[in-house]
KOLPA-580364 format. One record per residue (C-alpha): residue number from 1; chain; x, y, z. Coordinates in steps of 0.2 Angstrom, whole numbers, padded with zeros to 4 digits, always signed. Each point is the difference from the previous one (the first is absolute). Layout:
REM residues N
MARDO  pos  unit      x      y      z
MARDO  NUM     A      X      Y      Z
...
END
This chain:
REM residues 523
MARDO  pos  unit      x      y      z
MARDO    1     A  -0301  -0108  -0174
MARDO    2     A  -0017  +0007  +0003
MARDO    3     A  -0015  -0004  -0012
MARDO    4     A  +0000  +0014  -0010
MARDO    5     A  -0017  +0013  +0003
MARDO    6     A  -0010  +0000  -0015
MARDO    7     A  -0003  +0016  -0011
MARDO    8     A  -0014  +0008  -0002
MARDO    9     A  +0003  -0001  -0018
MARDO   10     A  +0005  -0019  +0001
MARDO   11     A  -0011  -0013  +0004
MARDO   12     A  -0007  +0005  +0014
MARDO   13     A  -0018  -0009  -0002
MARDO   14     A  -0007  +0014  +0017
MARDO   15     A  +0007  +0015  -0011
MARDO   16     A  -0018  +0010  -0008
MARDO   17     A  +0003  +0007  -0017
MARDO   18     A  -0005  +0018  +0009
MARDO   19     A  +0017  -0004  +0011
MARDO   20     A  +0011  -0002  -0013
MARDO   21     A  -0004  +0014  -0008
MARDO   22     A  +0005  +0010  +0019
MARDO   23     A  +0013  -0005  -0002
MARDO   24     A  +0005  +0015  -0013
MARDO   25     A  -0005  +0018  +0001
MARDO   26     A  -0020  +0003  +0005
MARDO   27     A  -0010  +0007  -0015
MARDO   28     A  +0016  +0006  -0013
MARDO   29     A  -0015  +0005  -0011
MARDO   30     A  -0003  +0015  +0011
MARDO   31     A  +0009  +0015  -0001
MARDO   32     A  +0003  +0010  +0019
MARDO   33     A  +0012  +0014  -0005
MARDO   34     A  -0014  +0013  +0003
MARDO   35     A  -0004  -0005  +0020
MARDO   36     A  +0008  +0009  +0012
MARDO   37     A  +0008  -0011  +0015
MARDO   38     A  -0003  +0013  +0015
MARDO   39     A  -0018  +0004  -0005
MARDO   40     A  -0005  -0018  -0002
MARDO   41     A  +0007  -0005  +0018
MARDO   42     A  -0009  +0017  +0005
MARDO   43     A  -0016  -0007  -0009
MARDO   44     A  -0001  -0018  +0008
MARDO   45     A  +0004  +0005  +0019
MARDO   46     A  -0014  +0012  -0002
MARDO   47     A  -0011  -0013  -0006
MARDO   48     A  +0006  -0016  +0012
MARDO   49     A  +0009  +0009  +0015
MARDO   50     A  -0015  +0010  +0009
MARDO   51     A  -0014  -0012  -0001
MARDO   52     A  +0008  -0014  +0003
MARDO   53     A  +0009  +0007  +0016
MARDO   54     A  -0019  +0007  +0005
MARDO   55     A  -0006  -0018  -0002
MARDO   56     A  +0017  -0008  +0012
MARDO   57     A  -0006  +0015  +0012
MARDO   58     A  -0018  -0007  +0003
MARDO   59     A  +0006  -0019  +0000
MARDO   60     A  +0012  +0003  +0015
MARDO   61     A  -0013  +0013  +0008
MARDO   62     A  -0014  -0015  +0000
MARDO   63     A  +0013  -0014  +0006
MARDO   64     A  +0006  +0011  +0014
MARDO   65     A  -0014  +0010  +0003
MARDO   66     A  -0006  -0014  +0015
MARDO   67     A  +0013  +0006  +0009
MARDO   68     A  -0007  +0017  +0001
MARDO   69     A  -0017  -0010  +0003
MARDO   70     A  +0007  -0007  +0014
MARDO   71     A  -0001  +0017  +0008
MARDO   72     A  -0018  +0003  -0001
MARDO   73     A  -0006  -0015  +0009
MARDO   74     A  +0002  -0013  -0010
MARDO   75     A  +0005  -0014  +0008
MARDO   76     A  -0014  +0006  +0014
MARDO   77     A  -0013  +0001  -0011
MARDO   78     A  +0002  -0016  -0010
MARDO   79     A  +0004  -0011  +0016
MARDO   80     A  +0017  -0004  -0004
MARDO   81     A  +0015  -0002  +0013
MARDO   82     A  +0018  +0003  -0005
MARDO   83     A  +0006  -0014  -0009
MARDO   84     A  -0017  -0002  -0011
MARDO   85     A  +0006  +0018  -0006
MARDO   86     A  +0016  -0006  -0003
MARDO   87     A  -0009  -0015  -0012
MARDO   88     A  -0007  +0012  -0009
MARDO   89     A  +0013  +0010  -0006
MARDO   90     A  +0010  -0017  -0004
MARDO   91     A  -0010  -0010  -0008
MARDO   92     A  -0001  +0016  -0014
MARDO   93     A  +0017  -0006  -0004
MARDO   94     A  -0002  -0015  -0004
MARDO   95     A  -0011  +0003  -0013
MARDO   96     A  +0008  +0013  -0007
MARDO   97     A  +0016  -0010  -0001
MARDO   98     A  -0007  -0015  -0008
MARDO   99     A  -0008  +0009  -0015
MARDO  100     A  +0014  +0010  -0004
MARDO  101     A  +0010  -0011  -0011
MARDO  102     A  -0016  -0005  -0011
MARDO  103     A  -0005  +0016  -0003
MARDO  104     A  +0016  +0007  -0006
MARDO  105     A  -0002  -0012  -0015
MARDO  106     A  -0017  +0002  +0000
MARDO  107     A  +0004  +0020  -0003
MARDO  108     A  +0013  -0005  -0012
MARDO  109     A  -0015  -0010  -0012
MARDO  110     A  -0013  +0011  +0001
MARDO  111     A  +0000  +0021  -0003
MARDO  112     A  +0005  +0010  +0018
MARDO  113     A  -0015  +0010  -0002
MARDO  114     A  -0012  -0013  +0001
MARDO  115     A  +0010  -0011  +0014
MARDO  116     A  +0006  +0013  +0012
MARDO  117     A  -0017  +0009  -0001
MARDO  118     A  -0009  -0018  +0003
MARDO  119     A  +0010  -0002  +0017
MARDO  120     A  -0001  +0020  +0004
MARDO  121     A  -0020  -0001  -0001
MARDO  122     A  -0003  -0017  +0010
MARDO  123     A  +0012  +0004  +0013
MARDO  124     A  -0008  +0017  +0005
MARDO  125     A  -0016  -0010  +0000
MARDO  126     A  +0008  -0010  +0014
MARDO  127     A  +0007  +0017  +0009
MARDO  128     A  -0019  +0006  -0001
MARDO  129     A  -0006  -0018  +0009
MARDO  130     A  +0012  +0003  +0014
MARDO  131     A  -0009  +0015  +0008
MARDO  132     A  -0018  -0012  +0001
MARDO  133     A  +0008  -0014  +0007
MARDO  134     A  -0008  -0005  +0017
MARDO  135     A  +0012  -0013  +0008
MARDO  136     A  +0018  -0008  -0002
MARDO  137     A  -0005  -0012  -0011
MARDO  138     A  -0007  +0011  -0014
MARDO  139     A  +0016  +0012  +0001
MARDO  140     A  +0012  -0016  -0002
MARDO  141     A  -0009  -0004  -0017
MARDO  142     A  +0001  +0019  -0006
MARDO  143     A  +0017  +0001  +0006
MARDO  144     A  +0003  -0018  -0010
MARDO  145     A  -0008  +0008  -0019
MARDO  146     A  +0009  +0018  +0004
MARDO  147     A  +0016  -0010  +0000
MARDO  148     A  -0004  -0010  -0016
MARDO  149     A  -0004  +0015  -0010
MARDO  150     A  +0011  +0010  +0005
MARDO  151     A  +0015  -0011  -0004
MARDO  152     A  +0002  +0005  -0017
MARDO  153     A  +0001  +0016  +0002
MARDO  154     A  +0018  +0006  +0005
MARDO  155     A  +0011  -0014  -0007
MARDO  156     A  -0011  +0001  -0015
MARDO  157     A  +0004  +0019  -0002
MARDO  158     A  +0019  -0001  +0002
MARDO  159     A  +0002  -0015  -0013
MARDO  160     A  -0010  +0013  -0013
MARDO  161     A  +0008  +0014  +0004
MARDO  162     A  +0016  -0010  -0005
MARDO  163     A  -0007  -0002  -0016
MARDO  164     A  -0001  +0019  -0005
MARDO  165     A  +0017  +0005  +0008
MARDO  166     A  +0019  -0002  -0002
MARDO  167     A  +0009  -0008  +0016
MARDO  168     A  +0009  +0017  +0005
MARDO  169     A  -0017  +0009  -0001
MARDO  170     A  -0011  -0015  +0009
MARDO  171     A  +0008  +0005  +0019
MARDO  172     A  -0010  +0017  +0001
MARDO  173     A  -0016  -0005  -0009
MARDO  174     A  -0002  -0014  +0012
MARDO  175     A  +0007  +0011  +0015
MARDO  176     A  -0015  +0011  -0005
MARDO  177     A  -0011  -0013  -0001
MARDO  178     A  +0003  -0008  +0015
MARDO  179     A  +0001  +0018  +0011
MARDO  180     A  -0019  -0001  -0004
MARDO  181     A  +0001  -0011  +0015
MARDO  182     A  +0009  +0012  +0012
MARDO  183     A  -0013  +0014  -0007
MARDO  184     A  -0016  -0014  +0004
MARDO  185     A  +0010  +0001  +0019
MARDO  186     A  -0002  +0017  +0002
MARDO  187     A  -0016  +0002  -0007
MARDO  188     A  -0009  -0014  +0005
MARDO  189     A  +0003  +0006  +0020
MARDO  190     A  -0006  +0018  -0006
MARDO  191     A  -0016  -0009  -0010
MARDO  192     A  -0003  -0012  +0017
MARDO  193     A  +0001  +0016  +0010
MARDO  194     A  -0013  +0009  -0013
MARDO  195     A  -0011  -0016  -0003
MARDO  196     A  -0002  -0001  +0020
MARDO  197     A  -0010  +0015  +0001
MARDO  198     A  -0013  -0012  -0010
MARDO  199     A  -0002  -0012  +0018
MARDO  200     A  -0017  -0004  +0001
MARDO  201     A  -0008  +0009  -0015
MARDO  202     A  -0010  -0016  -0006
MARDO  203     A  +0000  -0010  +0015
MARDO  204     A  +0019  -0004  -0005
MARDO  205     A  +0015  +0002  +0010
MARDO  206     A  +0016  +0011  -0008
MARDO  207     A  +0008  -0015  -0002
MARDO  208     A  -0012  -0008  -0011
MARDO  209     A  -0001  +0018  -0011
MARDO  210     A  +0019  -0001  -0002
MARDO  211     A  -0002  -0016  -0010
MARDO  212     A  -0016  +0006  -0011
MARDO  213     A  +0007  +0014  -0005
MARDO  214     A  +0019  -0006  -0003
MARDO  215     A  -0009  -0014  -0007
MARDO  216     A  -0012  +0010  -0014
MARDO  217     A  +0012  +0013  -0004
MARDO  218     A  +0012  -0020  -0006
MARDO  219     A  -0015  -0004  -0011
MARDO  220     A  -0004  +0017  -0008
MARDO  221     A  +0018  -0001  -0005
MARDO  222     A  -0002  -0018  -0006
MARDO  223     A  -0011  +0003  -0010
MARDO  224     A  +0008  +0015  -0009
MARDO  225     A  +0017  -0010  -0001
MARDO  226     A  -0009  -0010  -0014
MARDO  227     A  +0002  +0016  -0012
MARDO  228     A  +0016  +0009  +0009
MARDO  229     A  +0014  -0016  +0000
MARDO  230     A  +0008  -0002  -0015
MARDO  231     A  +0006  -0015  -0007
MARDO  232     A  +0018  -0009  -0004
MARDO  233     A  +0011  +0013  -0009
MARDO  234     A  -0001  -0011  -0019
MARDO  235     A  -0021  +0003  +0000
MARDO  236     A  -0001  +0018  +0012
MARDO  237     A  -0015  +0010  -0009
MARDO  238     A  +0008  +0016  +0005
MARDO  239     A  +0013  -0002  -0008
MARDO  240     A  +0005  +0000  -0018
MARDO  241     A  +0004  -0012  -0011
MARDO  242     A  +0019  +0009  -0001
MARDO  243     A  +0000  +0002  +0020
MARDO  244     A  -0006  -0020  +0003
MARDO  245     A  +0014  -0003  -0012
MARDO  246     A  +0014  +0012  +0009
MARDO  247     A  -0005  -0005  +0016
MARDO  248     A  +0005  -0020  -0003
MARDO  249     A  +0014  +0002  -0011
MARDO  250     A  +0008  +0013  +0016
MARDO  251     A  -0004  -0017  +0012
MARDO  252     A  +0008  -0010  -0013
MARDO  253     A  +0016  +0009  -0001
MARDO  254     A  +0000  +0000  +0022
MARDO  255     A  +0003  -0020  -0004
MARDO  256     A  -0021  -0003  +0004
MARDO  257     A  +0000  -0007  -0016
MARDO  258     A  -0019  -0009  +0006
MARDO  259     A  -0006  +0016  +0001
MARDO  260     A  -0005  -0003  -0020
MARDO  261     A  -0012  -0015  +0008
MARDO  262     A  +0001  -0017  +0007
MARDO  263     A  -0011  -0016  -0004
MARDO  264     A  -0003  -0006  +0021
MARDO  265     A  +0010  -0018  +0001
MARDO  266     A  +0003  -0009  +0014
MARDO  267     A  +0019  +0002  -0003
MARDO  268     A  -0002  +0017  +0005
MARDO  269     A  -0008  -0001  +0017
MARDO  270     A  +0012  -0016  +0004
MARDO  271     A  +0013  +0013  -0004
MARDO  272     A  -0004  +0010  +0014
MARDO  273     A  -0002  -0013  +0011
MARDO  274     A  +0019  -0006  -0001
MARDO  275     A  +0006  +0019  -0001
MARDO  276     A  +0010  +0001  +0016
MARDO  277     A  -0004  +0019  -0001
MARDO  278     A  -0016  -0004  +0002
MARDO  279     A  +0001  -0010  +0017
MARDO  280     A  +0013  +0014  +0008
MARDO  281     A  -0012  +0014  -0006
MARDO  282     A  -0012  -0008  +0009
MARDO  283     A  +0007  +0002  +0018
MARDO  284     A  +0006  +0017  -0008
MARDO  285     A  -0018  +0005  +0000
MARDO  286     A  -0005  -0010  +0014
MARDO  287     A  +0015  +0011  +0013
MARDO  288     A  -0013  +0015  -0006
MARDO  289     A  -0016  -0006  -0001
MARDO  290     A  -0007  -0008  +0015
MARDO  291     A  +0007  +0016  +0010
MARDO  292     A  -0009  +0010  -0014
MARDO  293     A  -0017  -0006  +0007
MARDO  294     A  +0005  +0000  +0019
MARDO  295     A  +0003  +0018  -0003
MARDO  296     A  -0017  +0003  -0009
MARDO  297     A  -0012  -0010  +0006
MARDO  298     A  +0007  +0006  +0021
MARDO  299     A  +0009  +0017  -0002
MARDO  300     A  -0016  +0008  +0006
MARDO  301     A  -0002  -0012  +0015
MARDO  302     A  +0020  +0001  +0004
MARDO  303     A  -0001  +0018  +0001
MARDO  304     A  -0016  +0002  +0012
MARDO  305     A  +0008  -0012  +0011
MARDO  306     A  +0015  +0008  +0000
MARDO  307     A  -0006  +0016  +0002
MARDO  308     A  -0015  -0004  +0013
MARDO  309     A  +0014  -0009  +0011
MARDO  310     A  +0013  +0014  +0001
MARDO  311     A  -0015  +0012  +0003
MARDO  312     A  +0000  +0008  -0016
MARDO  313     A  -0018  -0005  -0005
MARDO  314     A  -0016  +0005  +0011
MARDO  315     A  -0009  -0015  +0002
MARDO  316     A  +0005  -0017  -0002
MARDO  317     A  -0016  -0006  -0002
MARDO  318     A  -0003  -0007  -0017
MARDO  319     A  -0018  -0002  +0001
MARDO  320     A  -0003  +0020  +0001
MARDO  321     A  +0011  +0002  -0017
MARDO  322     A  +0008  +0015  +0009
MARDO  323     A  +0018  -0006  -0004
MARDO  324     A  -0005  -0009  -0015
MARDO  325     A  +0000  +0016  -0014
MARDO  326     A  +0016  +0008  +0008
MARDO  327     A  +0009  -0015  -0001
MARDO  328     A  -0007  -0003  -0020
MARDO  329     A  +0005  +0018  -0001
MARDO  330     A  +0018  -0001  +0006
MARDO  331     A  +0002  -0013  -0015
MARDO  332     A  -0002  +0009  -0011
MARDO  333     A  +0020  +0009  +0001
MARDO  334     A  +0006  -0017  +0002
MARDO  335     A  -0007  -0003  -0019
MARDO  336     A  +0004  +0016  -0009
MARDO  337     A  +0018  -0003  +0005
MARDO  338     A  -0002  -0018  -0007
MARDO  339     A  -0004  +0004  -0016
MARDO  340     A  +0015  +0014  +0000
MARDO  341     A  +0011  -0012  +0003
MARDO  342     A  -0008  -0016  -0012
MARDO  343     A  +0000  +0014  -0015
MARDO  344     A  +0017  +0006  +0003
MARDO  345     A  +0007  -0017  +0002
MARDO  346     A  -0010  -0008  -0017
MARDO  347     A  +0009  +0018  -0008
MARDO  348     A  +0017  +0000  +0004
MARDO  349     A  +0000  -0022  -0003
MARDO  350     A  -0004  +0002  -0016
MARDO  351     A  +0013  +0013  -0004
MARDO  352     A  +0014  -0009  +0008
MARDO  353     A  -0006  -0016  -0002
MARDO  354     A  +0005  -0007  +0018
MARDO  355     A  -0018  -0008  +0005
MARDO  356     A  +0011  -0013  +0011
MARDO  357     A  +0012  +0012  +0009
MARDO  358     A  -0017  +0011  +0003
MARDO  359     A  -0008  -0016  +0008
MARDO  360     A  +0015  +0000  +0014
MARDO  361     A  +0001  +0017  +0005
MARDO  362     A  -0020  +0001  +0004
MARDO  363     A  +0000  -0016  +0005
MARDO  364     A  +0012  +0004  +0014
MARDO  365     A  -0010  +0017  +0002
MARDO  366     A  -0015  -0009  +0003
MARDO  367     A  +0007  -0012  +0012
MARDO  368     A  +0009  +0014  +0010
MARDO  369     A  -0019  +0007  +0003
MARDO  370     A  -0006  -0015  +0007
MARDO  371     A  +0013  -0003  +0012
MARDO  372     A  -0004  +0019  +0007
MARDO  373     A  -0018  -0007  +0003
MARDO  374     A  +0005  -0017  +0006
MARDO  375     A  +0010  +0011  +0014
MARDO  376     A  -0008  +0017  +0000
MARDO  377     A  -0012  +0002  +0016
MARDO  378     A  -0002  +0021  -0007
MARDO  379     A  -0015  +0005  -0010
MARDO  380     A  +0012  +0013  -0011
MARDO  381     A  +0011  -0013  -0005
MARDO  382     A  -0010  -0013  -0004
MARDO  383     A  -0011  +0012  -0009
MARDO  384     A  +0015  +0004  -0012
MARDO  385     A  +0005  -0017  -0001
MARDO  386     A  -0014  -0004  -0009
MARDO  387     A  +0007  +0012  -0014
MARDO  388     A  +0016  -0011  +0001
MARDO  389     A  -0011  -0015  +0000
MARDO  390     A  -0009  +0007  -0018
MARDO  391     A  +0020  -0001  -0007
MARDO  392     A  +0000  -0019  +0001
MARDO  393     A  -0016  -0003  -0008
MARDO  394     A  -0007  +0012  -0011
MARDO  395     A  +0013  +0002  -0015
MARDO  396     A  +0007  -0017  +0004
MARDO  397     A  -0016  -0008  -0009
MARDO  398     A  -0002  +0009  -0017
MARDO  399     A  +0020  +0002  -0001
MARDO  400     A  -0003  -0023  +0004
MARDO  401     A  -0010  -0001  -0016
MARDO  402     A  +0008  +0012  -0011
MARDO  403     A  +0018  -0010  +0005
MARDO  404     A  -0008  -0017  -0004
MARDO  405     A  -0009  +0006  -0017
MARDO  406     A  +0017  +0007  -0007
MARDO  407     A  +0008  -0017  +0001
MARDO  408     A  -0014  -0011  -0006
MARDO  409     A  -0003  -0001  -0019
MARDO  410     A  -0015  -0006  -0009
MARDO  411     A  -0017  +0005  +0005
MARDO  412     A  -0009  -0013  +0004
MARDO  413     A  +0016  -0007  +0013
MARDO  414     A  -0001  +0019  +0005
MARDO  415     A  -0021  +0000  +0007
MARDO  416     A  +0002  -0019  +0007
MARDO  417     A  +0018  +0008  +0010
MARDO  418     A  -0007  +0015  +0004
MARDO  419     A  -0015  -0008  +0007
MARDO  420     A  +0010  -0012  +0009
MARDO  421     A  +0009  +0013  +0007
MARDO  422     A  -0015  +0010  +0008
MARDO  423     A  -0009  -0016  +0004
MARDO  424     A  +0011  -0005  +0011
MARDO  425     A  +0005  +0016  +0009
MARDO  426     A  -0021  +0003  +0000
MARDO  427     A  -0002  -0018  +0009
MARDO  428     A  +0010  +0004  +0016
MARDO  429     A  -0011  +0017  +0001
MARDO  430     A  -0010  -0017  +0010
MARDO  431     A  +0017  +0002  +0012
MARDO  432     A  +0000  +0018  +0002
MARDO  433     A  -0020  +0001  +0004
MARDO  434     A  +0005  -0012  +0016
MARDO  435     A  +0014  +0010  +0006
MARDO  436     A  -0008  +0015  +0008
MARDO  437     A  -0010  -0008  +0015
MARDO  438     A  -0012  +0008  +0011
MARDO  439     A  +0010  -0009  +0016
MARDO  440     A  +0014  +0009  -0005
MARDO  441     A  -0003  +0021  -0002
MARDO  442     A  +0005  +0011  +0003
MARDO  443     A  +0017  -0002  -0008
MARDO  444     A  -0001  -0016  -0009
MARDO  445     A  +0016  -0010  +0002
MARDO  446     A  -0004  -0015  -0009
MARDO  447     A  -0007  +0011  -0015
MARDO  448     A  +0015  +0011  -0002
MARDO  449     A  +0011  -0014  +0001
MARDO  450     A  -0007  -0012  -0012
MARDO  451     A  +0001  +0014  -0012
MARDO  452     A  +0015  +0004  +0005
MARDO  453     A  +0008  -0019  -0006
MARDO  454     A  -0010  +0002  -0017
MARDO  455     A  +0006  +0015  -0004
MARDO  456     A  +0019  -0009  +0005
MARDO  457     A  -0004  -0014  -0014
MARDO  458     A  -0004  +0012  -0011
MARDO  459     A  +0017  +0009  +0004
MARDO  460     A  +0009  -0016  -0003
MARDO  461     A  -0012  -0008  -0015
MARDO  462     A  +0006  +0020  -0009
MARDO  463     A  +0018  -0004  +0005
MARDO  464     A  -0001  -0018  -0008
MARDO  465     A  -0010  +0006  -0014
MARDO  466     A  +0013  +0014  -0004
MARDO  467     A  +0015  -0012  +0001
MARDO  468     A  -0006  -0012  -0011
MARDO  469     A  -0005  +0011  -0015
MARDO  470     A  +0016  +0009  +0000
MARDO  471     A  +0010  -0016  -0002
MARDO  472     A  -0012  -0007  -0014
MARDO  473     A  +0003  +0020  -0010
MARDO  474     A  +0018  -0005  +0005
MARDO  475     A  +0000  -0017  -0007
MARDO  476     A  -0010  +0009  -0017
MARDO  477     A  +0010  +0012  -0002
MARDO  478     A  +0016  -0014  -0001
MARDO  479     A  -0006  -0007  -0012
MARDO  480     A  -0007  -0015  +0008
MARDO  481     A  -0017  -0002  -0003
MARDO  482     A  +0003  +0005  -0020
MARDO  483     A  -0008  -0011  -0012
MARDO  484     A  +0002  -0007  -0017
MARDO  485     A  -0011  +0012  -0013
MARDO  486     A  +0003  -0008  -0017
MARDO  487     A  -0001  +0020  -0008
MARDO  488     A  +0013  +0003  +0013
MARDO  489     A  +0017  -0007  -0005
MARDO  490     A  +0009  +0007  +0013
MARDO  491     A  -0011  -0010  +0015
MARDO  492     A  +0006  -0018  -0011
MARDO  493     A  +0009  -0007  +0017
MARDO  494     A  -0006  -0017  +0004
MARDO  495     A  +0000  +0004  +0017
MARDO  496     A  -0015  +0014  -0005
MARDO  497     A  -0010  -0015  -0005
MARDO  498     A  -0005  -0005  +0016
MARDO  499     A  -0009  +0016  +0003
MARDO  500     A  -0011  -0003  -0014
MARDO  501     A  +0003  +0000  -0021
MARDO  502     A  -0012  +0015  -0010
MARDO  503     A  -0001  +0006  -0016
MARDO  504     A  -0001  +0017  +0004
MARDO  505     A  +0003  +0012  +0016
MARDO  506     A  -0019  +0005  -0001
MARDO  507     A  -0004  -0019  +0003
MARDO  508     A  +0011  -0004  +0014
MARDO  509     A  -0008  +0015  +0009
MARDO  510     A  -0018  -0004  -0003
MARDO  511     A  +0004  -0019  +0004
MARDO  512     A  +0009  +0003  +0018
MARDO  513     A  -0006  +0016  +0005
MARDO  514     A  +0010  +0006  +0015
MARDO  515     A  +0015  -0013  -0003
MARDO  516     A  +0006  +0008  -0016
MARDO  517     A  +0017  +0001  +0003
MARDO  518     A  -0002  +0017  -0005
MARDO  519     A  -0016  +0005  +0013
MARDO  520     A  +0008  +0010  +0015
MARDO  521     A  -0006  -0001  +0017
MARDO  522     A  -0008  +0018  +0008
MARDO  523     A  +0011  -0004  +0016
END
């Protein structure tokens, strides 16, 4: 027989007094009758939605923004050949990926406002350094400290969102979140066009304006981030003391029962470590998100080359930056519908709570538009497949992250998977800032195609994924993962002893989280 998992209530020499007490009902002192459900939801995405979406729409504008750079004479102008340009938009993910992990539980320890506007301010003081760099050199190093503070940011968001919000209602909050990246899309080609006009005022090139301004406008909002994030839900200052209370006791009865607070232990993050969702969600994300920066950081440069080859486009010289705003401009379409498209899918998710069967269909979407580019040799059509392309990338990433949060328990196990999760898709962004070489416009075979296998991983990882939690509701819902609750009678088998022996049903599910027998997969 199994050795039996300790109680919280037992001798459990890690378990903290505040845990214990968790384990039961969060504040019984406080009386919520009077707050009404709909307005309070009303009340927090007012107050977390918007700015938080404005502040993921000016992180993906100043990572990506180099590849409208690159249009304006960059590479020219700082002396760089091909591949030097291609170093520079990798070695940004390695940075951000390393520092993602640490700063979800750094975020976890101390109050978001003061974290998330720490990274926010530093990392527009990196985007503002870009546009005075003189050489190769100096641009790596910015390019290096963008990454790094920029890394908390996104998974850093989603695991806090996840604390305010039920699992059926996390899907479109994140969805909206994350379209903030399809909107940066659109308007950061319409912004480069704009900010273009600027070429020469100063003695400075467009491209260097397009990272000054991008890159003030980040630390403007930095700094006001410090009085407009609000905090976890148990100590929100505008909220009150009924609505901080109603707000954790709804996460509680959605089986987060964490949501009342964790003490960080080691337990925790080995948890995640040895989660099998964890390492399947992983490649999940990663079938997404390397082609997630292929797209961004080369849309523009595949549709002037596409364009300029089949006639479509005047001049296909790049130095004159005569094809350079029509193709940001023809972006912009390719974005809007994007962001249709992630919202609608983050929407109708939550309501039917299919995130896996939703992964499938748009990955196979996806994976159909490539093949038209791979094959396609006619400007129309590979124009439109892009929109296909969007389908297999966009809403596959926050729909990733929402499916992964629902089936994983306990906050600090949540923030370490989450972050693992993005850290890992983020670090083969390196792979997809390689595949779109010069040598090989204008169709870009090799480019298309490697994006074409990830997004066939991901297709497989989903199918995997979705297999394997069906069973394990299955295998729940039989009976076979019951265990013994001594308040229980009816779960006395011996058999439900190896699954662990509680005193109550509140303390098996703050002990194992997401392997409570009674915890059902989102599938």
């Amino acid at each position: 027989m199994e050795k039996r998992t300790p109680s919280p209530t037992s001798s459990d020499p890690e378990a903290s007094v505040e845990e214990k007490s968790n384990a039961k009902i969060y504040r019984p002192d406080i009386d919520t009758s009077g707050v009404d459900e709909r307005k309070l939801i009303r009340k927090l995405d007012l107050a977390l939605i918007p700015w938080l979406s404005f502040l993921y729409l000016l992180s993906f504008l100043d990572r990506t923004s180099i590849g409208n750079a690159k249009l304006y004479n960059l590479e020219r102008d700082l002396h760089m050949t091909d591949n030097q340009y291609l170093l520079a938009l990798t070695i940004f993910f390695f940075s951000y990926a390393i520092f993602e992990v640490p700063s979800n539980v750094f975020l976890k320890r101390l109050r978001p406002s003061i974290w998330l506007s720490f990274l926010m301010f530093f990392w527009g003081v990196m985007m503002t350094l870009q546009g005075v760099v003189h050489n190769f050199s100096q641009l790596m190093g910015m390019r290096w400290l963008l990454g790094m503070f920029e890394a908390g940011l996104f998974p850093g968001v989603n695991f806090y969102l996840s604390c305010w919000y039920k699992r059926s209602e996390f899907g479109i909050r994140a969805a909206i979140f994350f379209s903030a990246a399809t909107v940066s899309g659109a308007f950061g080609g319409l912004l480069a066009a704009a900010i273009s006009n600027m070429d020469g005022v100063g003695g400075k090139p467009a491209w260097a304006w397009i990272f000054i301004i991008e890159g003030l406008i980040t630390v403007l909002a930095g700094a006001a981030s410090f009085w407009i994030i609000q905090d976890f839900p148990d100590n929100a200052t505008f909220l009150t003391e009924e609505e901080r209370t109603f707000v954790v006791r709804r996460l509680q009865e959605d089986d987060q029962f964490s949501a009342a607070g964790e003490t960080l232990r080691w337990k925790y993050i080995i948890a995640s470590l040895l989660d099998w969702k964890t390492w399947i969600g992983m490649v999940v994300y990663m079938g997404a998100d390397m082609p997630l920066y292929a797209f961004s950081l080369f849309l523009p440069t595949i549709i002037n080359q596409v364009m300029t080859a089949s006639g479509w486009l005047y001049d296909s010289n790049l130095v004159t930056g005569f094809t350079a705003t029509p193709a940001n401009l023809l972006t912009v379409p390719v974005y809007v519908f994007a962001c249709i498209v992630t919202c609608a899918v983050g929407y109708f998710a939550d309501r039917w709570g299919k995130r896996g069967y939703f992964n499938i269909v748009f990955f196979c979407i996806g994976a159909a538009g490539y093949v038209i580019l791979i094959a396609s040799r006619n400007p129309a059509l590979s124009y439109f497949a892009t929109y296909m392309a969007t389908c297999g990338i966009y809403p596959i990433i926050p729909n990733t992250i929402s499916w992964v949060s629902n089936n994983i328990e306990g906050t600090y196990k949540r923030s370490v998977t989450l972050a693992m999760v993005i850290s890992f898709g983020n670090i083969n962004g390196a792979v997809s800032s390689n595949v779109y070489r010069a040598k090989d416009k204008p169709w870009y075979r090799l480019g298309h195609g490697l994006v074409l296998l990830y997004i066939g991983l991901g297709l497989v990882s989903s199918t995997v994924m979705l297999i394997y939690l069906k069973r394990e509701n299955s295998q729940r819902a039989q009976g076979a993962r019951d265990e013994y609750i001594e308040d229980q009678p009816d779960t006395h088998h011996p058999e439900n002893e190896k699954n662990g022996r509680f005193a109550t049903v509140a303390d098996a599910k703050t002990e194992k989280g997401d392997k409570y027998s009674g915890y059902k997969y989102t599938i």
